[in-house]
C-alpha positions in Angstrom: 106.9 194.9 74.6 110.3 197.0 73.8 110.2 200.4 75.9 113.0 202.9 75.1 113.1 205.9 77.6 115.2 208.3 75.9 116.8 210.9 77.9 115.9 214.2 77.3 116.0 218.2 78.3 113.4 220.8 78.4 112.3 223.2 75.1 111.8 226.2 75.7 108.5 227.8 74.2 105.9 224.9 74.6 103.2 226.8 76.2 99.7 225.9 74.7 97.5 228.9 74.0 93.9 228.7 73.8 93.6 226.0 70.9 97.0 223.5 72.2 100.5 224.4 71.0 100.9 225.7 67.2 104.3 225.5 65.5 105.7 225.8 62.3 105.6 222.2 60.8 109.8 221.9 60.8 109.3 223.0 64.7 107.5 220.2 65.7 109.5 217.5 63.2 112.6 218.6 65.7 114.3 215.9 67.1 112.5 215.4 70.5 109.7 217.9 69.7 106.9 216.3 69.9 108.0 213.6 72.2 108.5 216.2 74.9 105.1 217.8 74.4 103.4 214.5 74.3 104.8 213.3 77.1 104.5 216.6 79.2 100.8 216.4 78.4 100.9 212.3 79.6 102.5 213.7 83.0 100.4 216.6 83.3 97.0 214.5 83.5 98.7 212.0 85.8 99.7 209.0 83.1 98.1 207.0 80.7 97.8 203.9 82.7 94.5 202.1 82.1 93.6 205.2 80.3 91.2 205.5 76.9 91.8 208.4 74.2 90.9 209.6 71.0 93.2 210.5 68.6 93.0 212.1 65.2 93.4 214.8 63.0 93.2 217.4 59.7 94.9 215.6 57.7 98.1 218.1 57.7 101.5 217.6 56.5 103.5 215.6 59.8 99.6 214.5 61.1 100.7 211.1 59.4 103.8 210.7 61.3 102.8 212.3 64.3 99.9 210.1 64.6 102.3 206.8 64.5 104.4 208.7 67.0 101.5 209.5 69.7 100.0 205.8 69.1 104.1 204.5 70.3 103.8 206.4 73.2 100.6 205.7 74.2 101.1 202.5 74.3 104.7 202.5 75.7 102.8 204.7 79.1 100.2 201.7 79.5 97.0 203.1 77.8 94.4 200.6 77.7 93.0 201.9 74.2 93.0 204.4 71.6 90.6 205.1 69.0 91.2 206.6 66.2 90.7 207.5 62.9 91.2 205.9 59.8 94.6 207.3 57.9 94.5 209.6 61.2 91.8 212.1 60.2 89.2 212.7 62.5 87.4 216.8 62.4 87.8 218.5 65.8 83.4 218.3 66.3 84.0 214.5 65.3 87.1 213.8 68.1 85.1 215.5 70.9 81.6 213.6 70.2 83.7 210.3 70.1 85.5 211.1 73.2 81.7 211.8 75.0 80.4 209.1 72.9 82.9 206.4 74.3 83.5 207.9 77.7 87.2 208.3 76.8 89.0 209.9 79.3 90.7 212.7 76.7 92.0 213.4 73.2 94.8 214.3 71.3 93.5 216.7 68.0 96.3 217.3 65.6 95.6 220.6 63.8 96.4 223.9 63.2 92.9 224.5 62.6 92.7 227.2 59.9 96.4 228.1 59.5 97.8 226.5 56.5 99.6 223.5 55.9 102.8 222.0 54.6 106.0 221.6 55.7 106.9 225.1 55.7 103.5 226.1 57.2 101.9 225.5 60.2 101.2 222.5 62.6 99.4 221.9 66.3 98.7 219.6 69.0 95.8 219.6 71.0 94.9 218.0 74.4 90.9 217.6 75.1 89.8 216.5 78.4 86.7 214.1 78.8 84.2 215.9 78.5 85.1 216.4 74.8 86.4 220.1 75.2 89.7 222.2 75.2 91.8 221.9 78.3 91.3 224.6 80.3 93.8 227.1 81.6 95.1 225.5 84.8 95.8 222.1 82.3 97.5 224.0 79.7 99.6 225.7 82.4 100.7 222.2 84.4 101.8 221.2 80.2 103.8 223.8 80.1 105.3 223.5 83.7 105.8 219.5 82.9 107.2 220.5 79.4 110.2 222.6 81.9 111.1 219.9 83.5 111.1 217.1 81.3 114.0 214.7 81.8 112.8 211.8 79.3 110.4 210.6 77.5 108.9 206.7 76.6 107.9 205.0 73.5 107.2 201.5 72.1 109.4 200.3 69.5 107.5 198.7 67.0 106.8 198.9 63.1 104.0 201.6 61.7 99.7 200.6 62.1 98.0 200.6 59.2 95.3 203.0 60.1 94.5 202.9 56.5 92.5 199.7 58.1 89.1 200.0 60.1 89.1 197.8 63.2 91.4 196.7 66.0 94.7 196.3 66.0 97.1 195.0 68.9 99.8 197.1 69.5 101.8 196.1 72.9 99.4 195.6 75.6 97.2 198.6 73.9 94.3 197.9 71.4 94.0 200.7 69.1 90.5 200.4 67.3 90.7 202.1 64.0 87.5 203.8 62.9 85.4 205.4 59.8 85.6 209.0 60.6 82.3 209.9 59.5 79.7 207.4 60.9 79.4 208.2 64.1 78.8 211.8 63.3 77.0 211.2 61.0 74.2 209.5 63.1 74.7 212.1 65.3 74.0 215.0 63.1 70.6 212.6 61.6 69.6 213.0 65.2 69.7 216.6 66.3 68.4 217.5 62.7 65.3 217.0 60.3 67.3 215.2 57.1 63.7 214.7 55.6 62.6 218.1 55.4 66.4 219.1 54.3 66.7 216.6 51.3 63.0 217.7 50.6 64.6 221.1 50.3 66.8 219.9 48.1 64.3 217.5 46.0 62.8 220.3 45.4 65.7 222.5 43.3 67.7 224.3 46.3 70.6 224.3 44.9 73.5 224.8 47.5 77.6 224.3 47.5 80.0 223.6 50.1 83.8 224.4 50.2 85.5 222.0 51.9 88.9 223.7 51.3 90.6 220.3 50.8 90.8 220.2 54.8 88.9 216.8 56.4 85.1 218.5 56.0 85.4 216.8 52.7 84.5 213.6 53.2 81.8 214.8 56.0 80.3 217.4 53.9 80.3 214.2 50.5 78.6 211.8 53.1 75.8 213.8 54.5 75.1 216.6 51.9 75.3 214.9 48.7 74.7 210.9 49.9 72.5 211.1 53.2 70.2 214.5 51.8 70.5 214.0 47.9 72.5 217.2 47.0 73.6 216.8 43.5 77.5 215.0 42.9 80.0 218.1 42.6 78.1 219.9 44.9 80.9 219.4 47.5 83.7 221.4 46.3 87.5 221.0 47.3 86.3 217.7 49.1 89.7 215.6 49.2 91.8 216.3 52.1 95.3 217.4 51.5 98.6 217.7 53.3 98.8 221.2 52.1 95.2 222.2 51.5 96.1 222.7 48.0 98.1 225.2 48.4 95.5 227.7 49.7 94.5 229.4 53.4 91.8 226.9 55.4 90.0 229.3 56.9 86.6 230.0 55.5 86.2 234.0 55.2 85.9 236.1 52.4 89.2 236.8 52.0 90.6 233.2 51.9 87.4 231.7 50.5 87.0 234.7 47.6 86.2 232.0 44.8 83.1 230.9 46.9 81.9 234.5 47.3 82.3 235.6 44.0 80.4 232.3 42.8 77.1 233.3 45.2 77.4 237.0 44.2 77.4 236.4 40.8 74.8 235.2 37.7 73.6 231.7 38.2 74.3 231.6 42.5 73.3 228.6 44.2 70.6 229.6 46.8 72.9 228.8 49.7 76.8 228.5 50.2 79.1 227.3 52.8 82.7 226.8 53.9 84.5 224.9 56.9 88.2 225.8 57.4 91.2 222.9 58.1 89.7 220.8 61.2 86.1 221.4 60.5 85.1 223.2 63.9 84.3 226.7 62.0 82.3 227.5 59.3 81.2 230.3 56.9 77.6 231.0 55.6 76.4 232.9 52.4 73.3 232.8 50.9 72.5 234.0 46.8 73.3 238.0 46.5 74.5 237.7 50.8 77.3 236.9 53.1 76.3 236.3 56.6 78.6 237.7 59.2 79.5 234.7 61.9 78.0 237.1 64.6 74.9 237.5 62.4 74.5 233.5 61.8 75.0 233.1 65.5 71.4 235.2 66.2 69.8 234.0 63.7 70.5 230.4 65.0 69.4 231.4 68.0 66.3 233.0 67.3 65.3 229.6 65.1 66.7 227.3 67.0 63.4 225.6 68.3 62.8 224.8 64.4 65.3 222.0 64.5 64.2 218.9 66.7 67.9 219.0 68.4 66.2 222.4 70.0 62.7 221.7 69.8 62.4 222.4 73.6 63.8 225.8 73.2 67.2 227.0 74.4 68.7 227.4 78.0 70.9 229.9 77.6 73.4 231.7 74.9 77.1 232.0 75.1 79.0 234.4 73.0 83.0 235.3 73.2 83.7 239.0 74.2 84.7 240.5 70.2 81.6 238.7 69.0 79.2 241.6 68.0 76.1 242.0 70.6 73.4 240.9 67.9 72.6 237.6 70.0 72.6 239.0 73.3 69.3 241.5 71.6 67.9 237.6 70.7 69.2 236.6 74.3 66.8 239.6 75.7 63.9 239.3 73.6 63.8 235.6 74.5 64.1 235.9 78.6 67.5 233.9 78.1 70.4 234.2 80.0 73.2 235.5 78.0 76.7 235.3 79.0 80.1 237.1 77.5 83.2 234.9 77.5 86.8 234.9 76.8 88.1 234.3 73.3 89.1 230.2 73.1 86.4 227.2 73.0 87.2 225.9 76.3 85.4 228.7 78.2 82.8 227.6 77.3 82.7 224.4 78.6 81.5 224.8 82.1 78.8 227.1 81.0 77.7 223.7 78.8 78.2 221.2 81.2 76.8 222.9 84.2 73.3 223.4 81.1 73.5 227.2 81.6 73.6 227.4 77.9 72.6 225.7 74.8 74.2 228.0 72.2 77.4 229.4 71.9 79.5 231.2 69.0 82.8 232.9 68.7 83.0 235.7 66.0 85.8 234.3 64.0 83.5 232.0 62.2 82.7 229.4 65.1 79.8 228.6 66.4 78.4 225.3 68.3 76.0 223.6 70.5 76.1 221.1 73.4 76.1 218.2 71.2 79.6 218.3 71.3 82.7 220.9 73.4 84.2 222.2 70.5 82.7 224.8 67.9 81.7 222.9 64.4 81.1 224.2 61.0 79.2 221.5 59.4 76.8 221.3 62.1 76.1 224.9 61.9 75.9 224.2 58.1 73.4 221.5 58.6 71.3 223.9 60.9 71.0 227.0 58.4 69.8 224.3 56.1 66.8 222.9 58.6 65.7 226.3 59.1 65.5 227.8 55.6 63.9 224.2 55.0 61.0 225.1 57.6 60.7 228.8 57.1 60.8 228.8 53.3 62.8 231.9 52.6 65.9 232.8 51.0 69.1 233.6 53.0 68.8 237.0 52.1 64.6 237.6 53.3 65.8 235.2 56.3 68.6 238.3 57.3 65.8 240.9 56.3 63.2 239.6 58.8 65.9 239.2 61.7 67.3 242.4 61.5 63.6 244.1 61.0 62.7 242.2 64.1 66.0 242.7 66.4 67.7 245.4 64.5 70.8 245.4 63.1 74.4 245.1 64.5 76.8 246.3 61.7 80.2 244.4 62.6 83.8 243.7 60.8 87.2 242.2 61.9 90.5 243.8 60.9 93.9 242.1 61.1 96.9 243.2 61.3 99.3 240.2 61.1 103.1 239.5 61.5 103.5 242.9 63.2 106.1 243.2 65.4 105.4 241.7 68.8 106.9 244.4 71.1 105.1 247.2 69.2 102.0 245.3 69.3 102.3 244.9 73.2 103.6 248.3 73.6 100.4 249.6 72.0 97.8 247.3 74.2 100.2 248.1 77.7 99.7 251.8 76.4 96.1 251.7 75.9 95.3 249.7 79.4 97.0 252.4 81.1 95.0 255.2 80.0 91.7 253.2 80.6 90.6 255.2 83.2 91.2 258.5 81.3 89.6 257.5 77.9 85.8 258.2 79.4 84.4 261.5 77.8 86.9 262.3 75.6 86.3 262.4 71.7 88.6 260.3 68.6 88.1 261.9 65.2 84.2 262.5 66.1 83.2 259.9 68.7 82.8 259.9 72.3 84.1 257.2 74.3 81.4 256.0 76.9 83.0 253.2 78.7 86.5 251.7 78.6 87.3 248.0 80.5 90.8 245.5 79.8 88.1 242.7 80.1 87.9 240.1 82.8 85.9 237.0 83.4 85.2 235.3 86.3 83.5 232.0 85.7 80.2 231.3 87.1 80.6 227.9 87.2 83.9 227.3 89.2 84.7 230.8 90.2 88.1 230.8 88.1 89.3 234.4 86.4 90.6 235.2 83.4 92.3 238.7 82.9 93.5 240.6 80.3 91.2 239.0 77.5 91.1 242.1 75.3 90.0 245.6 75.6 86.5 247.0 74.5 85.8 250.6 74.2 82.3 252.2 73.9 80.9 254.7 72.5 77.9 256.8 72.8 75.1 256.4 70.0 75.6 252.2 70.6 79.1 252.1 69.0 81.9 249.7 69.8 85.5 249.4 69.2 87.8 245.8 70.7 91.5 245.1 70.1 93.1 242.1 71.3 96.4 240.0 70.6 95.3 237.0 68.7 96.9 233.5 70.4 96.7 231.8 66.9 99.7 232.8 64.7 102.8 231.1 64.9 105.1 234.3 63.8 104.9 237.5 65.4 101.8 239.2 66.5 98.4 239.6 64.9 96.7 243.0 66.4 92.5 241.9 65.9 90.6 245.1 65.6 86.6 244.6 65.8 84.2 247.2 64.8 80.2 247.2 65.8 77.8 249.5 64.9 73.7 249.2 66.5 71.1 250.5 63.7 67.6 250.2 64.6 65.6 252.3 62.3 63.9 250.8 59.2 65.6 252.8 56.8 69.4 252.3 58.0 69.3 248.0 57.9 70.4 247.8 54.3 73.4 250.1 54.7 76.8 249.6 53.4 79.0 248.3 56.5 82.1 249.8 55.4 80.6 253.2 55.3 78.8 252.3 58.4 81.9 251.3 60.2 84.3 253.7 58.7 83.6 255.8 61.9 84.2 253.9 64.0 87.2 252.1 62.7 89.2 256.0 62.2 88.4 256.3 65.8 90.1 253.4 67.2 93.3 254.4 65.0 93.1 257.5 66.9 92.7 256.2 70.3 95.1 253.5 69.6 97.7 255.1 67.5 97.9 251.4 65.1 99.4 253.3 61.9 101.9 255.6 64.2 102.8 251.8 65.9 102.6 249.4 63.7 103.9 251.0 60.7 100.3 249.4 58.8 98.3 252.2 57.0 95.9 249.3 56.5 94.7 245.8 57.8 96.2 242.6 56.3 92.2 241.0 56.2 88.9 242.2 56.4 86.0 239.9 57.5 
């Protein structure tokens, strides 16, 4: 076997945030790029040697060639095997359930997840440990550390795989076995959920579509709604996965996904809708007349949980991050569950779900995910809407009127700002943590602040902290205001502003949000200043 070591220097700005290291594209087809940051993440876990991982990805522009690359220098740093899938494409729920599945001892995932695609668009690497979830914090830091002091890197020289071809394939002293995406997640999904009494559903006219967004749901969402549960051909939209997404933005919300809302909120809507965004791990849920906010779909999951036999037994706990409106944690209380508030990013989760504290856990930017697998995942949240409105027999819309009549109703939105500038966008969250302490009792354009925090966790688990995960200001009469620097973007700054309004009274569930938020949302412009600081008299998306 031919090892080249190629000499090499450190690149500056290879720190992975809370989802791996996102680029643009041209950034990571650099000379030495990617081989750096692959091999700082080889050094960071110790080497490969003897070592199993899983390897896949969206189906981006560069996953192709990266995936070739990755494979070389596995094998050239003495990995025992790879697995991986075919033409590269494995979904982010579908690399960590193989990685547990296997016992592999980590993953590469490449994906931007919902940023678009294309070479002048966006690109990502992720490392997942083996327990099939994120790396957490102190990995991601020893990456970047490793990626500093980088002096060379290794790779095999040897011709392309055909990972066009399922099963194994000898590649130096590595075996990399080559497998169908979908099957093994497929089985695994028949398992946690009731595929009789969902293609009964079906049989029996439920009409439903699902907007894969050409990202790699589309041969997921194909296999299991329309072949496995008997949804009509066409019924999976956007199915084929392509290196730019077609053009368009992955990430199922209403703004990106407008054709999909306008379809159920029009004459002839389908009785249920869906979307999954550009690695499958998040998901969007509307139902005829109704779009379901991802804070929403994460109570109502939880309160119905125990119809589906994956959570027959009941739930241990729910998991929520911070910004995620406090709808669940009303379930959570009703239910005598534990209920815990996280940090923005996947991997917090993770000891919460291995140490079984909790069962459930959901993010408010359209993620949400159980312990089947360590990553959030969109179909699988798909797949549960569809067991419960299959056992409760009501529309999407009666199923949100009976939740919100029974735990009241937590108006929420999101509003971005993106591509500020960075300094003004740090200049106005330094301002506002330093007047913290004063903010208590005073008023912003009619609302009273209550309580004012720069929010910290400390992890029950392992007793690790994280600081400085956002700010959340309350005020009196149940209102709640959160601005945090999102870690997503890969060009300036994106200022996240998220609104929540409690409404408890018959007569005030059915209310506009807007109008119920408006409040609110002038009052954090106030406190904050955004407009005088960012120069935005408006956000860039509303969800």
């Amino acid at each position: 076997m031919q090892i080249s070591r190629h000499p090499t220097r450190p690149i500056e700005g290879q720190v992975p945030g809370t989802s791996g290291l996102r680029k643009k594209t041209r950034v990571f087809m650099q000379s030495h790029y990617l081989e750096n940051f692959i091999q700082s993440i080889w050094n960071a876990i110790g080497g490969l040697e003897g070592k199993m991982l899983v390897l896949g990805g969206d189906g981006r522009y560069f996953n192709d060639r990266a995936a070739q690359v990755i494979l070389r220098m596995a094998a050239a740093s003495g990995a025992r095997r790879v697995i991986v899938g075919r033409d590269g494409l494995l979904s982010t729920p579908a690399a960590s359930h193989l990685i547990r599945l296997h016992g592999a001892d980590g993953g590469i995932i490449l994906s931007a997840s919902h940023n678009p695609g294309g070479p002048e668009a966006d690109f990502g690497v992720k490392f997942n440990t083996a327990n099939g979830g994120p790396a957490p914090e102190s990995l991601t830091r020893a990456i970047h550390d490793e990626s500093l002091r980088l002096s060379e890197y290794a790779i095999f020289e040897a011709a392309d795989l055909p990972l066009g071809q399922i099963g194994e394939h000898s590649f130096g002293g590595m075996t990399v076995e080559v497998v169908d995406p979908v099957a093994d997640y497929r089985a695994l999904m028949a398992r946690l959920f009731d595929f009789e009494a969902i293609a009964g559903l079906i049989a029996g006219g439920f009409r439903l579509r699902f907007d894969a967004m050409h990202a790699v749901t589309g041969p997921y969402a194909r296999d299991i709604l329309e072949t496995a549960l008997g949804a009509p051909a066409g019924s999976v939209v956007n199915a084929v996965p392509l290196p730019d997404f077609g053009g368009g933005h992955p990430d199922p919300n209403p703004v990106w996904a407008r054709d999909l809302v306008a379809h159920v909120m029009g004459p002839g809507a389908p009785d249920f809708a869906a979307a999954s965004d550009g690695d499958g791990d998040r998901n969007m849920i509307l139902g005829r007349g109704i779009y379901v906010t991802p804070s929403d779909s994460l109570a109502v999951l939880a309160a119905n949980a125990h119809l589906t036999p994956g959570h027959a037994q009941g739930l241990r706990g729910i998991a929520r991050s911070m910004p995620t409106s406090r709808a669940a944690d009303r379930v959570a209380a009703a239910r005598g569950l534990p209920c815990f508030a996280t940090p923005t990013g996947w991997k917090f989760f993770g000891n919460l779900l291995d140490a079984g504290h909790v069962t459930l856990c959901g993010e408010e930017s359209a993620g949400t995910g159980s312990d089947h697998v360590r990553e959030k995942d969109g179909l699988w949240a798909v797949l549960m809407w569809l067991n419960i409105l299959a056992v409760r027999r009501m529309s999407v819309a009666d199923l949100m009127a009976a939740h919100w009549a029974e735990f009241g109703r937590n108006y929420y939105t999101r509003h971005d700002y993106e591509g500020i500038d960075s300094a003004a966008a740090a200049g106005l969250m330094e301002d506002l943590r330093v007047r913290l302490p004063s903010l208590p009792g005073q008023d912003f354009a009619g609302l009273r602040v209550a309580a004012a925090e720069d929010f910290a966790y400390t992890d029950p688990v392992d007793g690790s902290v994280a600081t400085g995960q956002g700010i959340q200001i309350g005020f009196d009469g149940g209102a709640r205001a959160v601005l945090r620097l999102s870690g997503t973007g890969t060009e300036g700054a994106t200022l996240r502003l998220y609104l929540e309004q409690l409404r408890e009274a018959p007569e005030d569930l059915h209310a506009d949000p807007a109008e119920v938020l408006a409040p609110v949302a002038r009052a954090a412009d106030v406190l904050a200043g955004i407009k005088a600081r960012t120069g935005r008299t408006a956000p860039d998306v509303v969800t």
